[in-house]
Every structure is written in structure tokens, then in C-alpha cells.
C-alpha positions in Angstrom: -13.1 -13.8 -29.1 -16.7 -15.4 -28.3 -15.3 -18.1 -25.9 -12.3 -17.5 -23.8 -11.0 -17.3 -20.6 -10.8 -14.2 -18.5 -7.3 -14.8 -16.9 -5.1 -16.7 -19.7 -7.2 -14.5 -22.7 -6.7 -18.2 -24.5 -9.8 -18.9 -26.5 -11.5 -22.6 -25.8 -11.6 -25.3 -27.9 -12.8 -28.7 -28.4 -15.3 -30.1 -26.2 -15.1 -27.0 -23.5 -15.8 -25.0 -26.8 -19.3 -26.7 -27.4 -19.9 -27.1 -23.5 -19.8 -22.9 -23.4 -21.7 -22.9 -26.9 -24.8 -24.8 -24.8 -24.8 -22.4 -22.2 -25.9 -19.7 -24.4 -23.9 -17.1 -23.2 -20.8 -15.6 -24.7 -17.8 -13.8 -23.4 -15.1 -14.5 -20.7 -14.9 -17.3 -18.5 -12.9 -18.5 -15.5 -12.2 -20.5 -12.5 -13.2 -19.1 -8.9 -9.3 -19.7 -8.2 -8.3 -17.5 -11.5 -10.9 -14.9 -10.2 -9.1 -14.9 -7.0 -5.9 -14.4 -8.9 -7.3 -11.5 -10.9 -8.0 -9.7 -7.6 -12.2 -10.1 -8.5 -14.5 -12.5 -6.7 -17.3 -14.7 -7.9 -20.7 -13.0 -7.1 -22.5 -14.5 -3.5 -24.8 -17.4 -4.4 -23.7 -18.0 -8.5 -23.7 -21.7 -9.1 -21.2 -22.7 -12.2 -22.4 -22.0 -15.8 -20.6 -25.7 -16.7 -17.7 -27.6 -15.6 -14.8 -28.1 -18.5 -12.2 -30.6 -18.6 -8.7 -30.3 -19.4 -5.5 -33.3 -19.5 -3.1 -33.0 -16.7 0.3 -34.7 -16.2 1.5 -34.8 -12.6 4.8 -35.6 -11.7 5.4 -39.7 -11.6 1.6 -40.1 -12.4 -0.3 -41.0 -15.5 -2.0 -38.2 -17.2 -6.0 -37.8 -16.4 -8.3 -35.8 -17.3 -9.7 -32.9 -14.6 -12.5 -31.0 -14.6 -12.9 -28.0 -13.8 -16.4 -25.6 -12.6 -16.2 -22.1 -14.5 -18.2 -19.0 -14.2 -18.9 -16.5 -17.1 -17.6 -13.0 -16.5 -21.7 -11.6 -15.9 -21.1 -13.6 -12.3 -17.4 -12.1 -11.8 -17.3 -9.0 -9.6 -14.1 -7.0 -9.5 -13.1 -6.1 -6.1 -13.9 -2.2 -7.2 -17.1 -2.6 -8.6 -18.3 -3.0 -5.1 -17.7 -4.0 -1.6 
């Protein structure tokens, strides 16, 4: 698994798969809210590596496509790793 996210373990695909490819970097990635959800945190002062986009059906809506900011797993920080 070279691209994939940290909190599904559901390798990328598609677009987001040649977004991540740019970035040069390999490994996990994730949302700050799926960091959250891991118990981790984002690292003080990392800016997103890219933002990927994904289709989403709401409830009585069309779908549209969001987008979301993720960060690569090098800017996660587990909660104890440190303070």
C-alpha cells in the first residue's frame, strides 16, 4: 500500500491517487477530523500536503463533489509520541 488512508486503511484511487503521486511522498494519509478520531493530532503549524475530492449524496440533495485537505502520516503525531 503506497497511497492510503491512515483511518479507513482504503488505498486511493483515481484523481486523489495522482494528486498524492505529485506530492512526492508516500505512505498514510488523513483528514485532521480522522486524526482526531484516531486519538493523534496534526503536528502545530503543518499546512495540508493537497486537498482530495470525493462524491457525496446528502439526504434530499443532489450529489456534489467535496473536497477535502489531508495530511501525510510524517505530520500526524499520536497523542503518546508526545505531549
Amino acid at each position: 500500500m503506497a497511497y492510503y488512508n491512515l483511518y479507513t486503511k482504503q488505498n486511493f484511487s483515481g484523481k486523489n491517487l495522482e494528486k498524492l503521486q505529485a506530492t512526492k511522498l508516500e505512505g498514510g494519509f488523513c483528514t485532521f477530523n480522522q486524526a482526531r478520531k484516531m486519538g493523534a493530532k496534526v503536528i502545530k503549524g503543518s499546512k495540508a500536503i493537497c486537498k482530495l475530492s470525493r462524491m457525496v449524496a446528502d439526504a434530499g440533495k443532489e450529489t456534489e463533489f467535496r473536497s477535502y485537505p489531508v495530511f501525510h502520516q510524517s505530520q500526524i503525531q499520536l497523542k503518546s509520541e508526545g505531549k
